[in-house]
C-alpha positions as CSV (number, residue, x, y, z in Angstrom):
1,X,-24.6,7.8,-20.9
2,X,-22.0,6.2,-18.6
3,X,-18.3,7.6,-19.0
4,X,-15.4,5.1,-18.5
5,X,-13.1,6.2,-16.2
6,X,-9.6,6.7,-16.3
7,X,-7.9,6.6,-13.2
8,X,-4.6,7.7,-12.1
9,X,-3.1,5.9,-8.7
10,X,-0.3,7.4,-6.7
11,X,1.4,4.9,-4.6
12,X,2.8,7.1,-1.5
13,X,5.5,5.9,1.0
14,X,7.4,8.2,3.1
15,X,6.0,11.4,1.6
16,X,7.2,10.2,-2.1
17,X,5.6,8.7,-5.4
18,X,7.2,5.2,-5.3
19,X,7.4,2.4,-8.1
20,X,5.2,-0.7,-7.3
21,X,6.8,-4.2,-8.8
22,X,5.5,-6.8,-6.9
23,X,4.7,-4.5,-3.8
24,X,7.9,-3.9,-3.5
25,X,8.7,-0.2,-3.5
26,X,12.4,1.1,-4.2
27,X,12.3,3.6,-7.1
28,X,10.7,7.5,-6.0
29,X,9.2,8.8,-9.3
30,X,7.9,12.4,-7.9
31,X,10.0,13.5,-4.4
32,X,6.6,15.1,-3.6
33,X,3.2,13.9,-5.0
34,X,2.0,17.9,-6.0
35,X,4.3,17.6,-8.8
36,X,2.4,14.2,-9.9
37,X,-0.9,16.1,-9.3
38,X,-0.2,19.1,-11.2
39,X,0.5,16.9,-14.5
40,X,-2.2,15.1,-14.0
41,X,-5.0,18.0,-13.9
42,X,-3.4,19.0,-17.5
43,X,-3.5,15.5,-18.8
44,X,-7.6,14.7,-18.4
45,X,-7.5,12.3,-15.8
46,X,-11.2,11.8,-14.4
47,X,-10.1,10.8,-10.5
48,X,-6.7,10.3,-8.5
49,X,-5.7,7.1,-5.9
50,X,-3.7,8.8,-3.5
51,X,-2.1,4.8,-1.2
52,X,-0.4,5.4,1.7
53,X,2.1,2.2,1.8
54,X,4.4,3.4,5.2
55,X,5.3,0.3,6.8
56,X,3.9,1.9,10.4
57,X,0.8,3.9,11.5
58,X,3.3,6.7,12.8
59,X,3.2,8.7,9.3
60,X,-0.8,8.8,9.3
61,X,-0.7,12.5,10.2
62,X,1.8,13.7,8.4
63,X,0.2,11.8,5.2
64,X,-3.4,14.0,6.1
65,X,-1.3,16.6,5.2
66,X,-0.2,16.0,2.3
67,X,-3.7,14.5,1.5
68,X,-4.5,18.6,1.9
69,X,-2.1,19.9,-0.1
70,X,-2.9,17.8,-2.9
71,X,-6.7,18.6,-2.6
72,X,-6.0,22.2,-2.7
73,X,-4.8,22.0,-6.8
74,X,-6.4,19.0,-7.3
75,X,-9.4,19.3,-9.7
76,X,-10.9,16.3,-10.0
77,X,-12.4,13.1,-7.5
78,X,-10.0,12.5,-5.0
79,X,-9.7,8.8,-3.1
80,X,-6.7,8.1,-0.6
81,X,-6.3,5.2,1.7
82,X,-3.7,3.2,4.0
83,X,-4.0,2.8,7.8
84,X,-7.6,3.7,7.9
85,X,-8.0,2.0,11.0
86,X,-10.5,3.9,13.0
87,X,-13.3,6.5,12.5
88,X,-11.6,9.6,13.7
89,X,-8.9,9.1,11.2
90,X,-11.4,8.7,8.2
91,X,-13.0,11.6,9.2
92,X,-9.7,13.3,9.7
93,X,-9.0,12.1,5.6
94,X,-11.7,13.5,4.4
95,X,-11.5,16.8,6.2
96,X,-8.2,17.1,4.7
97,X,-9.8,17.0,1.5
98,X,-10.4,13.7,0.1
99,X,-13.6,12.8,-1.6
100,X,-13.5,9.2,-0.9
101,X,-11.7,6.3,1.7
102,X,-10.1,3.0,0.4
103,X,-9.9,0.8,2.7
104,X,-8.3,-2.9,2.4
105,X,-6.9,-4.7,5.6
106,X,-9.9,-3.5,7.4
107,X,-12.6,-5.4,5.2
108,X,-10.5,-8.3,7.0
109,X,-9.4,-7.3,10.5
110,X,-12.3,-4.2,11.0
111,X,-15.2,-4.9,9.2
112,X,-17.6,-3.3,11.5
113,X,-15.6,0.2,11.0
114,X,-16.2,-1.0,7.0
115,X,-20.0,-0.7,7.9
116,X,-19.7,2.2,10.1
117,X,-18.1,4.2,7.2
118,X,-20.1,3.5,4.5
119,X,-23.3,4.1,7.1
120,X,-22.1,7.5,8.4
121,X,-20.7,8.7,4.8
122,X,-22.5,6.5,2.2
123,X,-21.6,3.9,0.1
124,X,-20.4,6.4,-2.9
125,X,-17.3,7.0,-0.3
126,X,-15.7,4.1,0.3
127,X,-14.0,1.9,-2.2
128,X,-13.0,-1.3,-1.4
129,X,-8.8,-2.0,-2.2
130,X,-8.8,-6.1,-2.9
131,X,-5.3,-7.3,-3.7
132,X,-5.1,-10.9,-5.3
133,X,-2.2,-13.2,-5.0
134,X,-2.2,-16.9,-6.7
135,X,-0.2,-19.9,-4.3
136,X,1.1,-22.8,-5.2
137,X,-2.1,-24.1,-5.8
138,X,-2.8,-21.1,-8.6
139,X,-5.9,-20.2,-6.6
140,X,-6.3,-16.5,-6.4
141,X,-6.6,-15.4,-2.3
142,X,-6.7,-11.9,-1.3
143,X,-3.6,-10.3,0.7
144,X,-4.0,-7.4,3.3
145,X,-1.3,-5.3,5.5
146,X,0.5,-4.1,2.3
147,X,0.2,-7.7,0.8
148,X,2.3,-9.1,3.6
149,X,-0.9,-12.0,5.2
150,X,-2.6,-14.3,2.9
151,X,-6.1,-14.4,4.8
152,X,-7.1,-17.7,3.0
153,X,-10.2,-15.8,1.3
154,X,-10.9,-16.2,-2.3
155,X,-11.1,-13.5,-4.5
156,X,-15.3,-14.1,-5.0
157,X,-15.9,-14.4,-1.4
158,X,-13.7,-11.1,-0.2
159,X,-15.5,-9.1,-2.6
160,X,-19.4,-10.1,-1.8
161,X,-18.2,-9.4,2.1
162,X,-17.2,-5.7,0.5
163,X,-20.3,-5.3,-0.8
164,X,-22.0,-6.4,2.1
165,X,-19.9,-4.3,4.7
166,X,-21.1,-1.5,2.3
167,X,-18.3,-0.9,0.0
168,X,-19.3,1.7,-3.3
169,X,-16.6,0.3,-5.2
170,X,-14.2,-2.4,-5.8
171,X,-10.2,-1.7,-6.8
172,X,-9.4,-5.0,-7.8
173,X,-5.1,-5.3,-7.9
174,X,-3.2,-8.7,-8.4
175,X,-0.3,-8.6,-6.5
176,X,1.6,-10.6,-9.2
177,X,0.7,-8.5,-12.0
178,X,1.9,-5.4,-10.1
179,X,4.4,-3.8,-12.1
180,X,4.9,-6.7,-14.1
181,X,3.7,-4.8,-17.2
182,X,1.3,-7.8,-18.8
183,X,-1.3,-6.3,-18.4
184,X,-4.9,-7.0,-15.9
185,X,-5.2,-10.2,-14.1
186,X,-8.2,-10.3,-16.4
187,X,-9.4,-13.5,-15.4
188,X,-9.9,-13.0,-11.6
189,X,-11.4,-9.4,-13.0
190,X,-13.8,-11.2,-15.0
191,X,-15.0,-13.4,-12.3
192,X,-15.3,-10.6,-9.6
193,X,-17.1,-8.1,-12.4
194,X,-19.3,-10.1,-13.0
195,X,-20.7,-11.2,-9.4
196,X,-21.4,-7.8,-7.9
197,X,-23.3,-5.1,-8.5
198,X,-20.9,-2.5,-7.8
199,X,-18.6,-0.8,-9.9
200,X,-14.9,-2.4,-10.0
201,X,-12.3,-0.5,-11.0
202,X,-9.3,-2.8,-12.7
203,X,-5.5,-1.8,-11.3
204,X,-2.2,-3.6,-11.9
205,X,0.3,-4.1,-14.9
206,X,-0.1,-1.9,-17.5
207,X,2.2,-1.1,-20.0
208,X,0.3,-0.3,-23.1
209,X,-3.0,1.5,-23.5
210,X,-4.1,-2.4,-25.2
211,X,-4.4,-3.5,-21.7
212,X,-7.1,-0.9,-20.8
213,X,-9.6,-2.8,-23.2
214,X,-8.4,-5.8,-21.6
215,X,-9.7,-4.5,-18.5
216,X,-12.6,-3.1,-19.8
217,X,-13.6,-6.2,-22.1
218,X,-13.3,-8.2,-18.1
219,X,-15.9,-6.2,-17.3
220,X,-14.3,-3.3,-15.6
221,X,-16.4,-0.5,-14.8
222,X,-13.1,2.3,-14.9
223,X,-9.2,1.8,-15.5
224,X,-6.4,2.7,-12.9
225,X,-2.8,3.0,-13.8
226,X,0.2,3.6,-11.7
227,X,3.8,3.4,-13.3
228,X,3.0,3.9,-16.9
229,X,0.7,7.0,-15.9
230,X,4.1,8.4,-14.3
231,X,6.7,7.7,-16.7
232,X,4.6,8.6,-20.2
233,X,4.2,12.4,-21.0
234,X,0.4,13.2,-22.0
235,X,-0.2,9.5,-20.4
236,X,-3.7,10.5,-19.4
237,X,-4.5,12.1,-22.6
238,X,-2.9,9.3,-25.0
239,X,-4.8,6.5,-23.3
240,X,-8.3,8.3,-23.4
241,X,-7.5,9.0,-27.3
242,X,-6.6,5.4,-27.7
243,X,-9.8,4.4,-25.9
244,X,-12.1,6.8,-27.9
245,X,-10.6,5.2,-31.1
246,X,-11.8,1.7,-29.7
247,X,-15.3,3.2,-29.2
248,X,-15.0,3.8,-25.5
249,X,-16.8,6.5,-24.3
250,X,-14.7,8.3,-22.3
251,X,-14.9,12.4,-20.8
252,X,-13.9,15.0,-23.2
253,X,-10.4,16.9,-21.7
254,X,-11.6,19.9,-19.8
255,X,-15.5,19.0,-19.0
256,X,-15.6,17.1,-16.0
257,X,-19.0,16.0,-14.8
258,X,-20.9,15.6,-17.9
């Protein structure tokens, strides 16, 4: 039987584990992201969401490394992504160590290099990085380049063109609930869950381990958490006991794979 994941999501800028309100990023949590890493192997986590959010391409290589470092101690499913904007520097990723590619701004601006990943690497590798704003008109529209460009497309349509670029996965994140600690923009979750066939993975606002099963009640296939994960000791562990006591099926601590 299907495990629910539990996902932990380092967002990476400069070299340092930042805070994400809003996609704004100002407070470093971890000066280096192996200290992150190294909690989270003890805690149970089932895979890590290594985001590169440099404002500029010129960090990309120094980011591989760290991407290599990290995979050296890290025991679980590893997924990074920013400025994946060409094949050699996938490739270059998941050398380095990564297991899978998130890509977002090129679903919009490079879909064919979309397609050409999942072709050359399979659909299992890439995981498709939506994030969802609502305008004045309270219409959900999804946001690429580090949320900066509205690219007009509804939340529905941008994630059947994910799926058919080749996309394994969805991470569906609302750009307002970011940090806002109300939970899942379950709404917009519910709505993408349940058009595509692909699992979607729900990121964005948690505070408490209640909004996991709103997540997972939307329809999410896993749960990702970024600043709560950080900031709570035994975060992992406390929210897969919390889950297991609302009848989640979730991976025991220490037995990764079955």
């Amino acid at each position: 039987m299907l495990k629910t994941r539990l996902i932990a999501v380092l967002i990476v800028l400069e070299g340092q584990v930042v805070q994400s309100v809003r996609f704004k990023h100002t407070n470093v949590i971890h000066y280096d992201p192996i200290h992150a890493i190294e909690a989270f192997n003890k805690w149970a986590v089932d895979e890590i969401v290594v985001l590169n959010v440099d404002r500029n391409p010129g960090g990309r290589e120094a980011f591989a490394e760290k991407v290599s470092h990290i995979s050296r101690i890290c025991f679980v499913p590893l997924s990074v992504g920013g400025w994946i904007t060409d094949e050699g520097y996938a490739d270059l990723l998941l050398r380095s160590g990564a297991d899978k590619l998130v890509v977002n701004s090129a679903v919009h601006d490079l879909p064919d290099l979309v397609q050409a990943l999942s072709k050359r690497y399979g659909k299992q590798c890439v995981v498709a990085s939506m994030d969802v704003m609502r305008g004045g008109s309270n219409i959900p529209t999804v946001r690429v380049d580090r949320g900066r460009i509205d690219t007009g497309s509804n939340a529905l349509d941008w994630a059947g063109r994910a799926v058919d670029l080749g996309a394994g996965e969805i991470l569906f994140n609302s750009i307002d609930h970011d940090g806002a600690r109300r939970g899942y923009d379950v709404d917009t979750l519910k709505t993408i869950a349940r058009a595509v066939d692909i699992p979607v993975i729900a990121f964005g606002g948690v505070l408490t381990w209640d909004h996991l099963m709103g997540g997972l009640d939307a329809g999410a296939d896993a749960v990702a958490v970024a600043n709560q994960f950080h900031y709570t000791e035994q975060s992992t562990k406390k929210a897969k006991a919390f889950l297991a006591r609302k009848n989640i099926i979730v991976r025991a601590e220490g037995r990764f794979g079955d």
